[in-house]
KOLPA-840139 format. One record per residue: residue in one letter; x, y, z of N, C-alpha, C, O, CB in turn. Coordinates in steps of 0.2 Angstrom, whole numbers. Glycine has a CB too. Example, Ala and Ser with C-alpha at 12.3 -4.5 7.8 and 13.67 -1.06 7.14 Angstrom:
# residues 2
<tivo A; n.east 66; n.north -28; n.up 39; ca.east 62; ca.north -22; ca.up 39; c.east 66; c.north -16; c.up 39; o.east 71; o.north -17; o.up 42; cb.east 57; cb.north -22; cb.up 45>
<tivo S; n.east 64; n.north -11; n.up 35; ca.east 68; ca.north -5; ca.up 36; c.east 64; c.north 0; c.up 39; o.east 67; o.north 6; o.up 40; cb.east 70; cb.north -3; cb.up 29>
This chain:
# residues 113
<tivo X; n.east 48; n.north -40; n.up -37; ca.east 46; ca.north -37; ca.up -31; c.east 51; c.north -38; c.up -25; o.east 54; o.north -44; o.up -25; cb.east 39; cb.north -38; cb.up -28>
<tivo X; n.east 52; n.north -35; n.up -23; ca.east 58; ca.north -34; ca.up -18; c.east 56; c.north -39; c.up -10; o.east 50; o.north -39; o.up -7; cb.east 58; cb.north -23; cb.up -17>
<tivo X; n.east 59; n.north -42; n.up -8; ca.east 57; ca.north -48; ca.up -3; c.east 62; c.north -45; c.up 3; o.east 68; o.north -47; o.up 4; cb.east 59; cb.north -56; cb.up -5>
<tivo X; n.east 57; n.north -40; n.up 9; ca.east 62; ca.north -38; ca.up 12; c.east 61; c.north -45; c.up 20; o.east 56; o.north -49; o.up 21; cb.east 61; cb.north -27; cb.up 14>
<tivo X; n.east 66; n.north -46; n.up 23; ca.east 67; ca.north -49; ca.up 29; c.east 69; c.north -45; c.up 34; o.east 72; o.north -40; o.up 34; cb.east 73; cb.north -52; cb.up 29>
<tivo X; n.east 66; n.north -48; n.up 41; ca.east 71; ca.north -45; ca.up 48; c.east 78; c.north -45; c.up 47; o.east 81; o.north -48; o.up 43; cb.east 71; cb.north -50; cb.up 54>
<tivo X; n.east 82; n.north -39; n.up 51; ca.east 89; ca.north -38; ca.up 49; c.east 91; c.north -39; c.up 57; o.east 88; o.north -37; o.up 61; cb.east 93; cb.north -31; cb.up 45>
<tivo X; n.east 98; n.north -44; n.up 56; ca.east 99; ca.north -43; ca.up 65; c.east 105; c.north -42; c.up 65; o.east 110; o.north -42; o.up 60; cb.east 98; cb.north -49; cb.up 71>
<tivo X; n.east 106; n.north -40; n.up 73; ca.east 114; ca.north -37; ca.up 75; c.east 119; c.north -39; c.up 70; o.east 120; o.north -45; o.up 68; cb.east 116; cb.north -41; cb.up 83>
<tivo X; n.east 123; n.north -34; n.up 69; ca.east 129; ca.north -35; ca.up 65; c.east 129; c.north -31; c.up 57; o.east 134; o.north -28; o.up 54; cb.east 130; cb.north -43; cb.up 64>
<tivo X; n.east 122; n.north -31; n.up 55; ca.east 119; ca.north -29; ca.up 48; c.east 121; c.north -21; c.up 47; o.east 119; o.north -16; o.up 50; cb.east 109; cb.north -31; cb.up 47>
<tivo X; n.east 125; n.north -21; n.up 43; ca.east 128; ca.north -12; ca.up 43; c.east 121; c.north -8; c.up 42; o.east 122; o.north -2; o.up 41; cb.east 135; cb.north -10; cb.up 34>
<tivo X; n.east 114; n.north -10; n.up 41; ca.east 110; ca.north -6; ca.up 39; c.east 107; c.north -3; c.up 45; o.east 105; o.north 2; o.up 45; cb.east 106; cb.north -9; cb.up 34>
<tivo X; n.east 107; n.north -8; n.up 50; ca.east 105; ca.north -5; ca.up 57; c.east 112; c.north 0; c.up 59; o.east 110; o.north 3; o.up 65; cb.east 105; cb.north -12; cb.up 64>
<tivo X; n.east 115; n.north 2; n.up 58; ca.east 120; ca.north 7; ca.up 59; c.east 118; c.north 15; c.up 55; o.east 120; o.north 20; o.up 58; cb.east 127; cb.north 4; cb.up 56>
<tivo X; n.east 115; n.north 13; n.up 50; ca.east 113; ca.north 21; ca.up 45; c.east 108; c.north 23; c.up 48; o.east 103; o.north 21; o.up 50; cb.east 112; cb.north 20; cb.up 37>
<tivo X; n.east 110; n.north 31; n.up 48; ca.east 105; ca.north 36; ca.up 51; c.east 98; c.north 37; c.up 43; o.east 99; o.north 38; o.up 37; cb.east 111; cb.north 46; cb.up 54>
<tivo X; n.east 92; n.north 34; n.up 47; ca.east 86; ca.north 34; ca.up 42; c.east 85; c.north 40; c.up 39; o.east 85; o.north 45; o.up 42; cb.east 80; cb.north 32; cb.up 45>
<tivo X; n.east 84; n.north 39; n.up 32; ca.east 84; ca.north 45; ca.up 27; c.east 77; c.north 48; c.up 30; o.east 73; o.north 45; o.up 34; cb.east 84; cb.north 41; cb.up 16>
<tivo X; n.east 76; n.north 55; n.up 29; ca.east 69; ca.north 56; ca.up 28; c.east 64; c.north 57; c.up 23; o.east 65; o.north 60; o.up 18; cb.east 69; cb.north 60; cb.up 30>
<tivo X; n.east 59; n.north 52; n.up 26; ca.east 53; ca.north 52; ca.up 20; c.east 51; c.north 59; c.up 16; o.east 49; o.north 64; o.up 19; cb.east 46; cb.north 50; cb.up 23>
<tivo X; n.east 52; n.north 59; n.up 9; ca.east 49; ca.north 64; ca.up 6; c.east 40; c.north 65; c.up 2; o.east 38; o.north 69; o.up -2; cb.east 54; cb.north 65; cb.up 1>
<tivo X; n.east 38; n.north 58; n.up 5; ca.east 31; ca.north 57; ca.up 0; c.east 30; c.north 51; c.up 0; o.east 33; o.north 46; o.up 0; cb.east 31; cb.north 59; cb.up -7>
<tivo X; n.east 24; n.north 53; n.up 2; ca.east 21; ca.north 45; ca.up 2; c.east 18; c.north 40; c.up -7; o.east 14; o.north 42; o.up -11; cb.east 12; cb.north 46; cb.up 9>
<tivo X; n.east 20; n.north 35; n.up -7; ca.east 18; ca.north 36; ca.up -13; c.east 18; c.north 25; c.up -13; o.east 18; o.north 21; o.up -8; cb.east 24; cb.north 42; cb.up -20>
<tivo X; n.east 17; n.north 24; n.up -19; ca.east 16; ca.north 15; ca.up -18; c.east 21; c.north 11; c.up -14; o.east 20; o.north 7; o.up -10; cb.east 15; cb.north 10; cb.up -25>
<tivo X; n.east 27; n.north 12; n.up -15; ca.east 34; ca.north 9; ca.up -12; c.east 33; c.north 10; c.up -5; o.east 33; o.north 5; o.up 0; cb.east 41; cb.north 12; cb.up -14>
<tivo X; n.east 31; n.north 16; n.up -3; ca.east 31; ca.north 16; ca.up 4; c.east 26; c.north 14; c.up 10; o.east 27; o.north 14; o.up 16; cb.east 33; cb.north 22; cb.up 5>
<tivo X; n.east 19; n.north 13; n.up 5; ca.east 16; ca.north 9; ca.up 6; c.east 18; c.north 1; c.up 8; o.east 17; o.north -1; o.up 13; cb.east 13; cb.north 10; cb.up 2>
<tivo X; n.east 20; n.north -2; n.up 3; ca.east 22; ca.north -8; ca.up 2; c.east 26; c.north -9; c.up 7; o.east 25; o.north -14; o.up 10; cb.east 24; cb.north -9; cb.up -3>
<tivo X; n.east 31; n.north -6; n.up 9; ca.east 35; ca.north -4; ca.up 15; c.east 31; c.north -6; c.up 20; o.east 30; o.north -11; o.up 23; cb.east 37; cb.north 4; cb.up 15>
<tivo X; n.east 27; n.north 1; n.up 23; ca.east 24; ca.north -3; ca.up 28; c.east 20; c.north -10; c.up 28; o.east 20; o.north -13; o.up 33; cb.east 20; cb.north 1; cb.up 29>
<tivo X; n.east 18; n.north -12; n.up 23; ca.east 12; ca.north -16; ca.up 23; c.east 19; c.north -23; c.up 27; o.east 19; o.north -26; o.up 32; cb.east 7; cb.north -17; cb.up 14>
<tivo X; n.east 24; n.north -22; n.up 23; ca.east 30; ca.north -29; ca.up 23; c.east 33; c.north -28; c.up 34; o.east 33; o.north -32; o.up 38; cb.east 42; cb.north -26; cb.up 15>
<tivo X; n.east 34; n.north -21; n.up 34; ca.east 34; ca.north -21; ca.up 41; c.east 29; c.north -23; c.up 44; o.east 31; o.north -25; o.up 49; cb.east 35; cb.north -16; cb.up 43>
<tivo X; n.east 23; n.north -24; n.up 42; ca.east 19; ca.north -25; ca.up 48; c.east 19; c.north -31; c.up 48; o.east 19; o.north -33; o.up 54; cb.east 13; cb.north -23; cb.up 49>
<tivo X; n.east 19; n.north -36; n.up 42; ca.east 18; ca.north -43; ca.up 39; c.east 24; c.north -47; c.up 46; o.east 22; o.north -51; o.up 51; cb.east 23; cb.north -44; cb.up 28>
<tivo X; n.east 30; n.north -44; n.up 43; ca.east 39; ca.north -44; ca.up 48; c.east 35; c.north -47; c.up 55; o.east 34; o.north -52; o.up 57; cb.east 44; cb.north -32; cb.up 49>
<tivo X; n.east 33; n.north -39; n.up 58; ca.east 31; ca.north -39; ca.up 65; c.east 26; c.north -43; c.up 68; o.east 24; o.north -44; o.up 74; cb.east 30; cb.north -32; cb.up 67>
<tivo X; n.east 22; n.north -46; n.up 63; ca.east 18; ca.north -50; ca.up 66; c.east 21; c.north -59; c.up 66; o.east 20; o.north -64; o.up 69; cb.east 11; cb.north -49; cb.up 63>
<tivo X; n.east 24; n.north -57; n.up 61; ca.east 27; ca.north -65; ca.up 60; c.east 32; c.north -68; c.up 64; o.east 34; o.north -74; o.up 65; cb.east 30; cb.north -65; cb.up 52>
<tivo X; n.east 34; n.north -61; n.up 68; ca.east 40; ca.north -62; ca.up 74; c.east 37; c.north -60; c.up 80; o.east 39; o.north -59; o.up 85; cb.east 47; cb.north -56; cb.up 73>
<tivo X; n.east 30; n.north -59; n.up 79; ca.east 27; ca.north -54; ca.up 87; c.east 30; c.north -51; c.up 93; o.east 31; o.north -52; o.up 99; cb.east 23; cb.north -58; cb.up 91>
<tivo X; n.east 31; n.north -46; n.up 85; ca.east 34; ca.north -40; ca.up 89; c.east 27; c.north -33; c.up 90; o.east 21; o.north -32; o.up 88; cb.east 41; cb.north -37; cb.up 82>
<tivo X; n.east 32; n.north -30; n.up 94; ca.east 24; ca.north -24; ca.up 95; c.east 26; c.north -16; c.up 91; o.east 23; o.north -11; o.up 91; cb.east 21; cb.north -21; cb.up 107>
<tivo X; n.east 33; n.north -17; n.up 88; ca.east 33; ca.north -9; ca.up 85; c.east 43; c.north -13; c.up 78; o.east 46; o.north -19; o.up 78; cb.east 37; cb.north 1; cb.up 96>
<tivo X; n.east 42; n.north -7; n.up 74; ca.east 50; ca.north -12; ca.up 71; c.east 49; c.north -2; c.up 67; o.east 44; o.north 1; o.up 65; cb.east 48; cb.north -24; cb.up 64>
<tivo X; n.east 56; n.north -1; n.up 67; ca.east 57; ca.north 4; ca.up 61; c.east 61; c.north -1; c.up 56; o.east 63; o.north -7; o.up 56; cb.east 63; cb.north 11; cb.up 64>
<tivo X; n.east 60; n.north 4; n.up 49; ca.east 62; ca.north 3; ca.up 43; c.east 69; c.north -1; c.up 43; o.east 68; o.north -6; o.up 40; cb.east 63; cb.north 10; cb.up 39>
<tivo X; n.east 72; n.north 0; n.up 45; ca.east 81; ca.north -2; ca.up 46; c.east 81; c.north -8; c.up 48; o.east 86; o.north -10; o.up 48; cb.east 87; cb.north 3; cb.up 52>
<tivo X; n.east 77; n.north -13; n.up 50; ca.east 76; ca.north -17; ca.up 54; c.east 73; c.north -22; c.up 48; o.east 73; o.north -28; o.up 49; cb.east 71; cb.north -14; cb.up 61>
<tivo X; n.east 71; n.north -18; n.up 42; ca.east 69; ca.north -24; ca.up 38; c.east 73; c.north -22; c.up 31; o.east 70; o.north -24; o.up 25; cb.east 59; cb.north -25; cb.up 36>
<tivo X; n.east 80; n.north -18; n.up 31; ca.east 83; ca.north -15; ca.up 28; c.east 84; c.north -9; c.up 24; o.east 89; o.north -7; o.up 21; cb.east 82; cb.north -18; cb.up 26>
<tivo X; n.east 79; n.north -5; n.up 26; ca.east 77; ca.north 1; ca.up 23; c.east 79; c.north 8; c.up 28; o.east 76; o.north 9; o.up 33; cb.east 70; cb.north 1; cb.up 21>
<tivo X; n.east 85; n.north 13; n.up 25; ca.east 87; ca.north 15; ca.up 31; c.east 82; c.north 24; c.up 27; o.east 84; o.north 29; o.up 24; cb.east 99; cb.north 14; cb.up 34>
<tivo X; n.east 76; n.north 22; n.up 30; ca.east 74; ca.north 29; ca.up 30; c.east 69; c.north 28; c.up 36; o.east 67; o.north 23; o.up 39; cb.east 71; cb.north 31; cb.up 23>
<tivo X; n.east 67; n.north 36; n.up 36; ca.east 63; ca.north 38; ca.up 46; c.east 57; c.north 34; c.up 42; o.east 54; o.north 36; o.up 37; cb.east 61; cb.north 50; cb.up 50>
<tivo X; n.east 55; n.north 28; n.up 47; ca.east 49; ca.north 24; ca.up 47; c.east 47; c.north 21; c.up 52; o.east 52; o.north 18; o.up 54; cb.east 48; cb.north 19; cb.up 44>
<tivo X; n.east 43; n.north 21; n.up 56; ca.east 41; ca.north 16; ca.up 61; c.east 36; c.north 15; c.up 60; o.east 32; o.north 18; o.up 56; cb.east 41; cb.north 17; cb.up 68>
<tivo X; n.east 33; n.north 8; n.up 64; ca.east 26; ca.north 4; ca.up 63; c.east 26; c.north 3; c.up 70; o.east 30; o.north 1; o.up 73; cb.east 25; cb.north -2; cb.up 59>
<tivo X; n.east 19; n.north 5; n.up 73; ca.east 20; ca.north 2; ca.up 80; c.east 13; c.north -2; c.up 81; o.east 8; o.north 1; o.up 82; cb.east 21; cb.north 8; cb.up 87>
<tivo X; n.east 13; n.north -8; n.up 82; ca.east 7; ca.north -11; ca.up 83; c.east 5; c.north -8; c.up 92; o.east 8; o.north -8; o.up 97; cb.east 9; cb.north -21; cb.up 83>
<tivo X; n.east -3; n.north -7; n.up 91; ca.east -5; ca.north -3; ca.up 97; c.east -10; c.north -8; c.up 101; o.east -15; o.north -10; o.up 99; cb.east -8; cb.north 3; cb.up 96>
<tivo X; n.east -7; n.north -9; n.up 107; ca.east -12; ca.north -16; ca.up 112; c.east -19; c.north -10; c.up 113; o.east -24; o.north -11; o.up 110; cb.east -6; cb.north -19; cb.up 124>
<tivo X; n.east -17; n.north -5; n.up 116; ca.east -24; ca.north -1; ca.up 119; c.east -23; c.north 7; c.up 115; o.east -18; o.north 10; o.up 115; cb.east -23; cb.north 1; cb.up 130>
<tivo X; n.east -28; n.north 8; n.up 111; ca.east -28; ca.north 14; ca.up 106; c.east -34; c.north 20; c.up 112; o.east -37; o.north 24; o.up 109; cb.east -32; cb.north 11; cb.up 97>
<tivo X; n.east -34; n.north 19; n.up 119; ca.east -38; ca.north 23; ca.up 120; c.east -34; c.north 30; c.up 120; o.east -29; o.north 30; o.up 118; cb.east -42; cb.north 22; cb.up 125>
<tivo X; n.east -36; n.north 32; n.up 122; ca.east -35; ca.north 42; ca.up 122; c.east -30; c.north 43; c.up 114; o.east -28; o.north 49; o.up 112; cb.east -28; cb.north 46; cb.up 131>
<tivo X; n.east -29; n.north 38; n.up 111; ca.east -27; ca.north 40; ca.up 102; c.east -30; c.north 44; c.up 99; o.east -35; o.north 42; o.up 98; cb.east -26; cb.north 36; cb.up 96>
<tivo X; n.east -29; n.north 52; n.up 97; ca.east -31; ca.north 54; ca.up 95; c.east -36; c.north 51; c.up 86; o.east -33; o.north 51; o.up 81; cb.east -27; cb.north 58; cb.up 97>
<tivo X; n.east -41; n.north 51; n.up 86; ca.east -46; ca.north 47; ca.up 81; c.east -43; c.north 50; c.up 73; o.east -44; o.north 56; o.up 71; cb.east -56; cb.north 51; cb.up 84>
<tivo X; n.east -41; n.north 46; n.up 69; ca.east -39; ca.north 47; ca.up 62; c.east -31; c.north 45; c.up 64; o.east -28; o.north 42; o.up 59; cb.east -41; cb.north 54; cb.up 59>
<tivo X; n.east -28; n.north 45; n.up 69; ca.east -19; ca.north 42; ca.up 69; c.east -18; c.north 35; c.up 69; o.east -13; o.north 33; o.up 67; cb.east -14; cb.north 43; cb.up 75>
<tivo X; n.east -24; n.north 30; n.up 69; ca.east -23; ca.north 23; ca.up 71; c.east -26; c.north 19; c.up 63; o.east -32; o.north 21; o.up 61; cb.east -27; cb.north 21; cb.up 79>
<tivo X; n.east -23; n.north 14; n.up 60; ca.east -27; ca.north 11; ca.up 57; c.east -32; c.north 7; c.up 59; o.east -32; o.north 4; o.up 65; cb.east -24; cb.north 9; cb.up 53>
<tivo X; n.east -35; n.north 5; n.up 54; ca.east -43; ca.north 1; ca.up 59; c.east -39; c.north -8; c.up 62; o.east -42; o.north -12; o.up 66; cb.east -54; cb.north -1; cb.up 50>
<tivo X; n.east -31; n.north -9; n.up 58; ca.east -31; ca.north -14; ca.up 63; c.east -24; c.north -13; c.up 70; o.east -21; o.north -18; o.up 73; cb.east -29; cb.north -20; cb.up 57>
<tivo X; n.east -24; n.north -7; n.up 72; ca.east -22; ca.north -4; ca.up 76; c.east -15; c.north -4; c.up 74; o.east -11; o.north -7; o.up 77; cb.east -24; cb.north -6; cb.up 82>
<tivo X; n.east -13; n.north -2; n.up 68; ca.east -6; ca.north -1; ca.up 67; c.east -5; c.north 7; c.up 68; o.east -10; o.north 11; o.up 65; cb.east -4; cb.north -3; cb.up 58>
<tivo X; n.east -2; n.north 11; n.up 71; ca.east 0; ca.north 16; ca.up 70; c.east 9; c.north 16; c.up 68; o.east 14; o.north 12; o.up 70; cb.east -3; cb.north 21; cb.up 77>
<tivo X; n.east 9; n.north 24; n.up 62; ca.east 15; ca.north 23; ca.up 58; c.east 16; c.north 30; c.up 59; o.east 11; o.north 34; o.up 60; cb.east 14; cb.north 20; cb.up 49>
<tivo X; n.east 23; n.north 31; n.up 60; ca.east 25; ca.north 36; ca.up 59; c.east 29; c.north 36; c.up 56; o.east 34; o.north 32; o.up 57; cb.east 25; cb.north 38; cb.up 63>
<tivo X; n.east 30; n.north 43; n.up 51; ca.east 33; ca.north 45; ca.up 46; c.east 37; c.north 51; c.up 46; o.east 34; o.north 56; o.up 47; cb.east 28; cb.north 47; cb.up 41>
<tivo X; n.east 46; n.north 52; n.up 46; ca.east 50; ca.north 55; ca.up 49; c.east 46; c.north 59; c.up 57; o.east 45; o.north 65; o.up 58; cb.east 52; cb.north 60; cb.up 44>
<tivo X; n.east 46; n.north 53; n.up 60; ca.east 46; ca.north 54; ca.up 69; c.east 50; c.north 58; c.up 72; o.east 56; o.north 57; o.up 72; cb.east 47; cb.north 47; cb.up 72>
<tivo X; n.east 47; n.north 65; n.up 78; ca.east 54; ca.north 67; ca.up 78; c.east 51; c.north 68; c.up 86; o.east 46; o.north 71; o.up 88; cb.east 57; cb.north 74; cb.up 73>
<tivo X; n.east 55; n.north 66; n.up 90; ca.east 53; ca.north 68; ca.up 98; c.east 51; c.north 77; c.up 100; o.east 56; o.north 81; o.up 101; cb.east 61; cb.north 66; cb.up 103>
<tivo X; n.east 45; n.north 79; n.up 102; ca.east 46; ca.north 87; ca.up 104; c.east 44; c.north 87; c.up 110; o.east 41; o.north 92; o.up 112; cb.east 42; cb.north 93; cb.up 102>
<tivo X; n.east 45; n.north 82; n.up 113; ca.east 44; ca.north 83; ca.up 121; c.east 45; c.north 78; c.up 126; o.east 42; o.north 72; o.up 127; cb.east 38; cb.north 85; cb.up 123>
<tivo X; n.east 50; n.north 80; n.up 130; ca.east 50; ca.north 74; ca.up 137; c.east 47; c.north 76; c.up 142; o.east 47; o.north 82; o.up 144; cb.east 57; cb.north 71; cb.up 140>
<tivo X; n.east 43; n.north 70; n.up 145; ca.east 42; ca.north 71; ca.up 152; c.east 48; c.north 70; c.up 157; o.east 54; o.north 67; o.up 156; cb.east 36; cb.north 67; cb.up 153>
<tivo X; n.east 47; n.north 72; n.up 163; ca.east 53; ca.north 70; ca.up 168; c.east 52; c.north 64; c.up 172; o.east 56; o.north 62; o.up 177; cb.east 54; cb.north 75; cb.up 174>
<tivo X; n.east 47; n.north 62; n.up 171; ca.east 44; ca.north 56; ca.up 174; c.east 48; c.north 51; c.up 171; o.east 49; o.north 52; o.up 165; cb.east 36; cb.north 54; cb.up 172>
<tivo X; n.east 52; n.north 46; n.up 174; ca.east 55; ca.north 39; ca.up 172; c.east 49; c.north 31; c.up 174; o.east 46; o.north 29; o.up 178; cb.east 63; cb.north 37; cb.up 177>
<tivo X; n.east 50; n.north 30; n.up 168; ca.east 48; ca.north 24; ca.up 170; c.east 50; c.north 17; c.up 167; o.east 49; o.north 17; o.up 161; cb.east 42; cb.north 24; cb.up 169>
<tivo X; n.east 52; n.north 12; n.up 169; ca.east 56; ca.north 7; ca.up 169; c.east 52; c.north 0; c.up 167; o.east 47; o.north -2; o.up 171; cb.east 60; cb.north 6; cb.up 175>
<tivo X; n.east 53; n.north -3; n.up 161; ca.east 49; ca.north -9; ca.up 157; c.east 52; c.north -10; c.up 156; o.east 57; o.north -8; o.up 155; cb.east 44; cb.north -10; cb.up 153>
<tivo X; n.east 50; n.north -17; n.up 154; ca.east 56; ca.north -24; ca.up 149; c.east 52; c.north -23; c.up 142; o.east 46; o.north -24; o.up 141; cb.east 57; cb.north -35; cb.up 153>
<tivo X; n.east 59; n.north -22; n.up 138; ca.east 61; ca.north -21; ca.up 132; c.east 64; c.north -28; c.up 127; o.east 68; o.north -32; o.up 129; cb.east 66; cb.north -16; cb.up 132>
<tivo X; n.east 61; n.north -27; n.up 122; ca.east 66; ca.north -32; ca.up 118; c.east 67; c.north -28; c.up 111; o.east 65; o.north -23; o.up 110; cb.east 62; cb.north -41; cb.up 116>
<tivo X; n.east 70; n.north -32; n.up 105; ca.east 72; ca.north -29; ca.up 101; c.east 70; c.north -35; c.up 94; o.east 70; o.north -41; o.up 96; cb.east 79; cb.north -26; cb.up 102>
<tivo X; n.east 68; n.north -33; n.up 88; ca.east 68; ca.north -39; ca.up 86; c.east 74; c.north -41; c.up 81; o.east 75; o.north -47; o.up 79; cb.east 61; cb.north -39; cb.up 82>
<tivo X; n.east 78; n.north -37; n.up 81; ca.east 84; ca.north -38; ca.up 79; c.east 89; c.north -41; c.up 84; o.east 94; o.north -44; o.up 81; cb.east 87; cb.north -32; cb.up 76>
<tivo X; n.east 90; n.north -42; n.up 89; ca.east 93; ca.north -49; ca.up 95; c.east 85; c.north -51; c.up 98; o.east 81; o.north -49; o.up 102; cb.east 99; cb.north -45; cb.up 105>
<tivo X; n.east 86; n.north -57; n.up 94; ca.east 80; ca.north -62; ca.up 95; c.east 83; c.north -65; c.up 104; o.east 88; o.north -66; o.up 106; cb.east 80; cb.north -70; cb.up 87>
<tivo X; n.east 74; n.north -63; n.up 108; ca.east 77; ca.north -67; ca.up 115; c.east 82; c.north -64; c.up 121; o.east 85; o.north -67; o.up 126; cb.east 80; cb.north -73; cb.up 112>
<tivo X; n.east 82; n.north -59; n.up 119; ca.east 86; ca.north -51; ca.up 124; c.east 79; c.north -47; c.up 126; o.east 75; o.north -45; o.up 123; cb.east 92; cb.north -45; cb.up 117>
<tivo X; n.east 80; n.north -47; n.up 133; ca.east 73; ca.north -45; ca.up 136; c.east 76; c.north -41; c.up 141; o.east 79; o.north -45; o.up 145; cb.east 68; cb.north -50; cb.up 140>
<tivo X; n.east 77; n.north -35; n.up 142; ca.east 81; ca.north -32; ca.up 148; c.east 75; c.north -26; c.up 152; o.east 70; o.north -24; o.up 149; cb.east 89; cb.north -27; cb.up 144>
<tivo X; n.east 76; n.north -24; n.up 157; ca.east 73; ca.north -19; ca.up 159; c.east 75; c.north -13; c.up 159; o.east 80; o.north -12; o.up 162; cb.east 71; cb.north -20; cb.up 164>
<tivo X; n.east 71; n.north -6; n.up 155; ca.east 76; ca.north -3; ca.up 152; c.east 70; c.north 5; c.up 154; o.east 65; o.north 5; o.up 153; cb.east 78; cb.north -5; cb.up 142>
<tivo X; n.east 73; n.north 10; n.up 158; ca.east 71; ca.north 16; ca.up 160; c.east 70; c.north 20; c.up 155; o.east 74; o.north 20; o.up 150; cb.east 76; cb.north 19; cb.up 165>
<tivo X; n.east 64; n.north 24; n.up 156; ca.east 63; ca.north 27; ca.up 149; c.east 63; c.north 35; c.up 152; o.east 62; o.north 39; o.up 148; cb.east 56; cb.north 25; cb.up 144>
């Protein structure tokens, strides 16, 4: 079995645009399960695929507050995953929080969204 790791700055795999998922099946399972393992072990609160070597559309986002989530998107230990994620809408509202990344360990910037 395949032993994936955090990847950090420099790793050519954070550079590749994430394949898109065609099916969910045990690997990508496992996938998730190793990201969420990753993100807690680094307490982190979200990590896409590329981040633990795998350059396909994955995210995992650990959720502090699941209220107004719509009921069936969240797993019961508040992981929500999304599977070729694609933005369909901005608001015009900005709002500015501090960010980190788990690939530069200890980089905290305040970052306008």
């Amino acid at each position: 079995m395949k032993r994936r790791t955090l990847r950090f700055y420099g790793d050519p795999v954070l550079r590749e645009r994430g394949r898109p998922v065609s099916g969910v099946n045990t690997e990508l399972l496992g996938l998730v399960e190793d990201m969420k393992r990753i993100m807690a072990e680094a307490d982190g609160l979200g990590l896409a695929a590329p981040h633990v070597g795998e350059a396909v559309s994955l995210v995992v986002i650990l959720l502090e507050d699941t209220e107004g989530v719509p009921a069936g998107l969240v797993e019961e230990d508040k992981y929500l995953v999304l599977v070729n994620p694609k933005v369909v809408s901005v608001s015009e509202e900005k709002i500015t929080d501090e960010e980190g990344c788990l690939s530069f360990p200890g980089l905290y910037i305040d970052l306008p969204r």
